[in-house]
N, C-alpha and C positions, 0 to 999 in steps of 0.2 A: 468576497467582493465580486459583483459581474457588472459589466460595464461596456457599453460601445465604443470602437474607434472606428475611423471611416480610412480607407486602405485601399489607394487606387480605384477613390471612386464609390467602392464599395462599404455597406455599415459591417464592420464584423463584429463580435459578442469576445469579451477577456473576460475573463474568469479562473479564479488560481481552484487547479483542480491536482488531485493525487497524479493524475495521468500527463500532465504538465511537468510535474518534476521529474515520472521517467522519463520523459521527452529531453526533458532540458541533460541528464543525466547521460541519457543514451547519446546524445549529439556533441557534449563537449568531453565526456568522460570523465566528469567528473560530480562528486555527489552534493546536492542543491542543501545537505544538511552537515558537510563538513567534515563528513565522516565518508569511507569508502562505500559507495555507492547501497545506502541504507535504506533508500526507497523502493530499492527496485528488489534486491534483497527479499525483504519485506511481506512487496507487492507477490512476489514470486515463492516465496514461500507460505504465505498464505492462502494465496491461489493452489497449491499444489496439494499443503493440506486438505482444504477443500474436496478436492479433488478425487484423492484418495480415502478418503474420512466416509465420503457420501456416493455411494455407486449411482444412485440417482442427479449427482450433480452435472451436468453436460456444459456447463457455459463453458463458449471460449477465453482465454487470457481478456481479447477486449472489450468480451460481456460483460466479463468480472471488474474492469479496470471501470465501464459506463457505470457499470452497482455501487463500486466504490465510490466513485467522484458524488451520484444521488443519495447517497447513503456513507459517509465519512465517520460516523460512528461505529461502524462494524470493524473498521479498524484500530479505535482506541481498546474496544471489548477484546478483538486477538491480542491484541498488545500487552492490556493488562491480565489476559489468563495464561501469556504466557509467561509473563513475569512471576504470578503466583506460582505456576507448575515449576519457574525456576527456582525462585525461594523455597519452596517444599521439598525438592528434591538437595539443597544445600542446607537445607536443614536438618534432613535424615542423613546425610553424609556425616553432619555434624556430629549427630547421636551416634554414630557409628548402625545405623540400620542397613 
C-alpha cells in the first residue's frame, strides 16, 4: 500500500516497506512480528550472506535494504531455500547421514 499524508504542511509518501519494520523495531525494541526481533535478523543475515557468498557484491546494508523494499520477493526466495536447506539437513540427521 503507498499512499499520501500531508505533515506540517508538507505531502509525504506511506508505504509499508521491509525497511519500516526495522525502523519500527530499532526504535521501540521491539519486533513488528511478535517474535524477537525477526526482521532485522533476517534482513541482516541475509545481507551478510550476500555478502560473503558473492565477492563482487559491494552494496551497503541500506542499498540492500532500498533492493529489498523494490524487489520483496528475494526475500520470500531466501526464506524459502533456507527452509529447504533446513528440512534436508533434518532430514539427513534423521537417516543418520
Amino acid at each position: 500500500m503507498e499512499g499520501k499524508i500531508l505533515y506540517k504542511g508538507k505531502e509525504l509518501t506511506v508505504k509499508n516497506t521491509f525497511r519500516a519494520l526495522l525502523e519500527y523495531e530499532n526504535m521501540t525494541g521491539k519486533s513488528a512480528f511478535d517474535s524477537s526481533l525477526v526482521a532485522d535478523y533476517t534482513a541482516k543475515i541475509f545481507y551478510c550472506t550476500l555478502k560473503v557468498c558473492n565477492r563482487d557484491f559491494t552494496d551497503s546494508f541500506d542499498q540492500f535494504l532500498d533492493e529489498l523494499d523494490n524487489n520483496p520477493s528475494m526475500l520470500k526466495t531466501y526464506s524459502e531455500q533456507q527452509a529447504q536447506q533446513k528440512s534436508g539437513s533434518l532430514k539427513k540427521k534423521a537417516e543418520g547421514v
